[in-house]
Structures are given as C-alpha cells and as structure tokens.
C-alpha positions in Angstrom: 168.9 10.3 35.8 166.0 8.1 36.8 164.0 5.2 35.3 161.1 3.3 36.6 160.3 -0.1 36.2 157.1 -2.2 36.8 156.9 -5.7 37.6 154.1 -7.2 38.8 154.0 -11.0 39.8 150.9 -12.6 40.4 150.8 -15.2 37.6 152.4 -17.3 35.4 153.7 -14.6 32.8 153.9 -12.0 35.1 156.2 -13.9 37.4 158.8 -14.7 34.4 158.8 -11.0 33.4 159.7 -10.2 36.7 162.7 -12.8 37.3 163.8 -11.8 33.3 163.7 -8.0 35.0 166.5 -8.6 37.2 169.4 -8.3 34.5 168.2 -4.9 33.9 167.6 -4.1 37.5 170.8 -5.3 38.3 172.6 -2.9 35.8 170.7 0.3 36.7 172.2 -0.3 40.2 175.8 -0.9 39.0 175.8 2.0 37.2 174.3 4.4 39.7 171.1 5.1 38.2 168.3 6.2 39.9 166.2 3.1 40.0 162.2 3.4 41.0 161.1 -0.1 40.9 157.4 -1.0 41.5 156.1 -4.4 42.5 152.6 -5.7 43.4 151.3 -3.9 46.4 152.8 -0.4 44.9 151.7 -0.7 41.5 148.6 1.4 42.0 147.3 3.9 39.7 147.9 6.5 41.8 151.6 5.6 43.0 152.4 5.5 39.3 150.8 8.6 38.3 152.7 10.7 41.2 156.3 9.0 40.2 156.0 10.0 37.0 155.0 13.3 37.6 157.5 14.3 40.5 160.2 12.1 39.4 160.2 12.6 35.8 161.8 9.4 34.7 164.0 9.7 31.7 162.9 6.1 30.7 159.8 4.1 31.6 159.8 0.0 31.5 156.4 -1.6 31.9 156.0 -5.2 32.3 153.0 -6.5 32.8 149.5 -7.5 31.1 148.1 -5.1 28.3 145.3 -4.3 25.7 145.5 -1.9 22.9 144.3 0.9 25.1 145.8 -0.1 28.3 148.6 -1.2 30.2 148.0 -3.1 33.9 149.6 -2.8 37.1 149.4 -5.0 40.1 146.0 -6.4 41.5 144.2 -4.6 43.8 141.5 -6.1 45.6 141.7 -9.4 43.4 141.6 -7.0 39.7 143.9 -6.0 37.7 144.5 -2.4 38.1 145.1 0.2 35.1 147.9 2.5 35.5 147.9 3.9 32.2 145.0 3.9 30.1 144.1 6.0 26.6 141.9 8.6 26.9 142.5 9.0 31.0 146.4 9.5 31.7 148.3 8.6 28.8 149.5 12.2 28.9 151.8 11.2 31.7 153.7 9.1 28.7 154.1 12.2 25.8 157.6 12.9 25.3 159.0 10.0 27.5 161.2 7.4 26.2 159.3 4.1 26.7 158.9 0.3 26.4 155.9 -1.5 27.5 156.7 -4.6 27.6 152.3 -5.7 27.6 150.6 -7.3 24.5 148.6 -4.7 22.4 149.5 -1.4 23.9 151.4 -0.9 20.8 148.4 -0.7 18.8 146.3 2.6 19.9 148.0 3.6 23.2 151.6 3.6 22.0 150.6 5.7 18.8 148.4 8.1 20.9 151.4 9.2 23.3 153.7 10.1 20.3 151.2 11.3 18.1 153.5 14.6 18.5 156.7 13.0 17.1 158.3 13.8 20.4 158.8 11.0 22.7 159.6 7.2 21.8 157.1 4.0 23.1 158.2 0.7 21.7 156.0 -2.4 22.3 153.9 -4.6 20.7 150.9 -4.2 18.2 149.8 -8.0 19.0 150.1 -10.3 21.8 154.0 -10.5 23.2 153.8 -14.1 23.7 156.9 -16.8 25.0 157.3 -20.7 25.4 158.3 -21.8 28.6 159.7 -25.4 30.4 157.7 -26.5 33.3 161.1 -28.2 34.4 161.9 -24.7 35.9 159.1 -22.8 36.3 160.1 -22.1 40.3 163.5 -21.4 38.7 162.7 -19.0 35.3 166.0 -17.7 35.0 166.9 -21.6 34.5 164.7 -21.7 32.0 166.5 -21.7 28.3 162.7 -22.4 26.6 162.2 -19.2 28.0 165.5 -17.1 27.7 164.8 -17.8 23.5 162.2 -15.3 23.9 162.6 -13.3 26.7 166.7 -12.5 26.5 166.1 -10.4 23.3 163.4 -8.1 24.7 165.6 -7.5 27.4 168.5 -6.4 25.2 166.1 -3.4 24.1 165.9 -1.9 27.7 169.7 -3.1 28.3 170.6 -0.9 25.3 168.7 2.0 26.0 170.3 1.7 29.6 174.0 1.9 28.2 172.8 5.0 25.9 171.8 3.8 23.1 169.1 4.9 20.7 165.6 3.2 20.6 166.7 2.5 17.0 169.3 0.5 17.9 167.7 -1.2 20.8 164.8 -2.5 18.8 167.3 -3.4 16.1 169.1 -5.6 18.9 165.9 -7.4 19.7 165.5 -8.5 15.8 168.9 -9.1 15.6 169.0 -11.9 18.8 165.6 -12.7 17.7 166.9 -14.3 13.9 169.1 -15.7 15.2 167.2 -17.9 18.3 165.1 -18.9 15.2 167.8 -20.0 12.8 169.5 -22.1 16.0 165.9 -23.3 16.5 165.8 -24.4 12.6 169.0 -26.1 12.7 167.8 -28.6 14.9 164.2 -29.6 13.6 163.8 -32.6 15.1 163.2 -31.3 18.3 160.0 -31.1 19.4 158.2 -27.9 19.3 160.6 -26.2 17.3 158.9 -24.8 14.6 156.3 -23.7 17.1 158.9 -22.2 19.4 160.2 -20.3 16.0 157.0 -19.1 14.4 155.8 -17.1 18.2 159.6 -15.6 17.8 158.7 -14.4 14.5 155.1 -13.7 15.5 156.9 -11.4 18.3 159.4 -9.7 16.2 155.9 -9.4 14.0 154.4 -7.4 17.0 157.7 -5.3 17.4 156.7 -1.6 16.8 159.2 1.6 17.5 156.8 4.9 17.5 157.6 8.5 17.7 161.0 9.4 17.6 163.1 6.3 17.2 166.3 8.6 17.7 165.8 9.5 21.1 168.0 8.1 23.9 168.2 7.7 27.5 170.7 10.9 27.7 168.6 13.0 25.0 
C-alpha cells in the first residue's frame, strides 16, 4: 500500500505541521509502507497530480494552508501554489480516503469529492487553528502549547495508519481533544487557558468526517 503526505514549510504554521508530521512519517516507515512524502520544492501541482494518478495512494494527508475550495502546496516563484482546487482536479480525490489537514477545505471541497458516498475526506469546515510557545518555536516538537492542539489531529492519521476506520480516527481526535480542555480547566489560573480551551473546542467545532466514515486504510 501507499500513502502520500504533504508538508510544506515556509512559515510559521507550516513549519509546525511539518515537525508534528514526523510521528506519522516515522510509523509509515516502521511498518513498511510505501511512503511518498512531498516537501517545498516538489509540492507542485503537477507532481501531485501525476502521484496520485500513477501511484494511487490508498490514503492522502495534506498539510498545509487552505480555503473552502482549495488546498495549497509549496510556493512557487514566491505564491502559494494550488494542488487541489474545486472545480479543476478535485476528481483526483473521489473515492480516496483523506485528511486535509488546511482550514476551510472541509466546507465545499471536502463535500464535492464525496458527493458519491464513496470515498472519505476529513478536515475542517472553519479555520484549524493552534496556540503555540515562542520559547521553542526553533524546537516545535518541544513545544507542549503546541502538542495540546496538534497531538490530537495526529492521532486521526496515526489511526487510520494502524487500520482503523475514519470513524474511529476522528472519534480519537475528540476524544484527546476533551480531554486537553478539561486538563486546561483544571488549572485556570494559568494564563491563556480559557483561550487555549475555547480554539480546542473551536477546532473540534471545525472537525467534519464526509463520505463514507467506514472506510479504512485496508478497505
């Protein structure tokens, strides 16, 4: 089997995403699967476009910016590229098992590839937002500000890597998500808490499973 993952890293978020993608790169490779991994100067339109078609992955992780219509690559020439867009290539997506791990592309994209009930995208129907300490920023994986947020949307590609269903994968990610926020409530006099808990609950707000929710890496 093979999956492909995206990281860009040319800013601030992108650069976390990328660090946070490690765990799951790190698995895929322990466990022998076929791992296409894309970063800045490959994540081109194009190069996507011809992976997915001649590879076939059996699951797709995007990380990266995103709009409701679109999900971004790498920069090329100083822009943000698109490498999947509604209404251009988002065919390349039907009846793939997907998470998009972009703000918005839950909202029209997402819905658009699995308007057939066949293939699964989860992502995010609002911004996917996350905290992080400037104490580690050259060190993200450092950063516990940042794992509050970011360790539970990695458990939904870490399950779907050891087989399980999108169901259950998205159900992991509100299950670690609860309980950041109730260790986050228990100590309210630290500063930023509530802040810190209400873009947790904001995220798990933005949380959407489309399409099948039973599929699974092995079908």
């Amino acid at each position: 089997m093979t999956i492909l993952v995206t990281n860009p890293d040319y800013d601030y978020a992108t650069s976390y995403l990328c660090y946070y993608s490690k765990e799951i790169v790190s698995y895929a490779k322990k466990e022998n699967i076929i791992l296409i991994q894309l970063t800045n100067e490959r994540l081109r339109r194009d190069i996507v476009e011809g992976i997915i078609r001649k590879k076939d992955p059996s699951f797709i992780l995007f990380n990266g910016h995103g709009d409701k219509n679109t999900i971004y690559g790498g920069k090329v020439d100083g822009s943000e590229e698109f490498i999947i867009r509604e209404g251009f290539n988002e065919g390349l997506l039907k009846g793939k098992l997907v998470y998009a791990r972009a703000c918005n592309s839950a909202a029209s994209l997402g819905k658009k590839c699995t308007e057939d009930g066949i293939g699964c995208f989860i992502g995010y129907d609002q911004p996917f937002s996350f905290w992080t300490d400037e104490n580690w920023v050259t060190s993200p994986l450092k950063d516990n500000t940042a794992r509050l947020f970011l360790e539970p949307s990695n458990a939904i590609a870490m399950s779907i890597l050891k087989g399980k269903s999108a169901k259950y994968a998205v159900d992991k990610f509100f299950q670690l998500s609860k309980k950041n926020i109730q260790r986050l409530l228990k100590d309210e006099n630290e500063p930023g808490t509530f802040v810190k808990a209400m873009v947790l609950w904001n995220n798990m707000q933005a949380q959407k499973i489309l399409g099948n929710s039973d599929l699974t890496l092995y079908y």
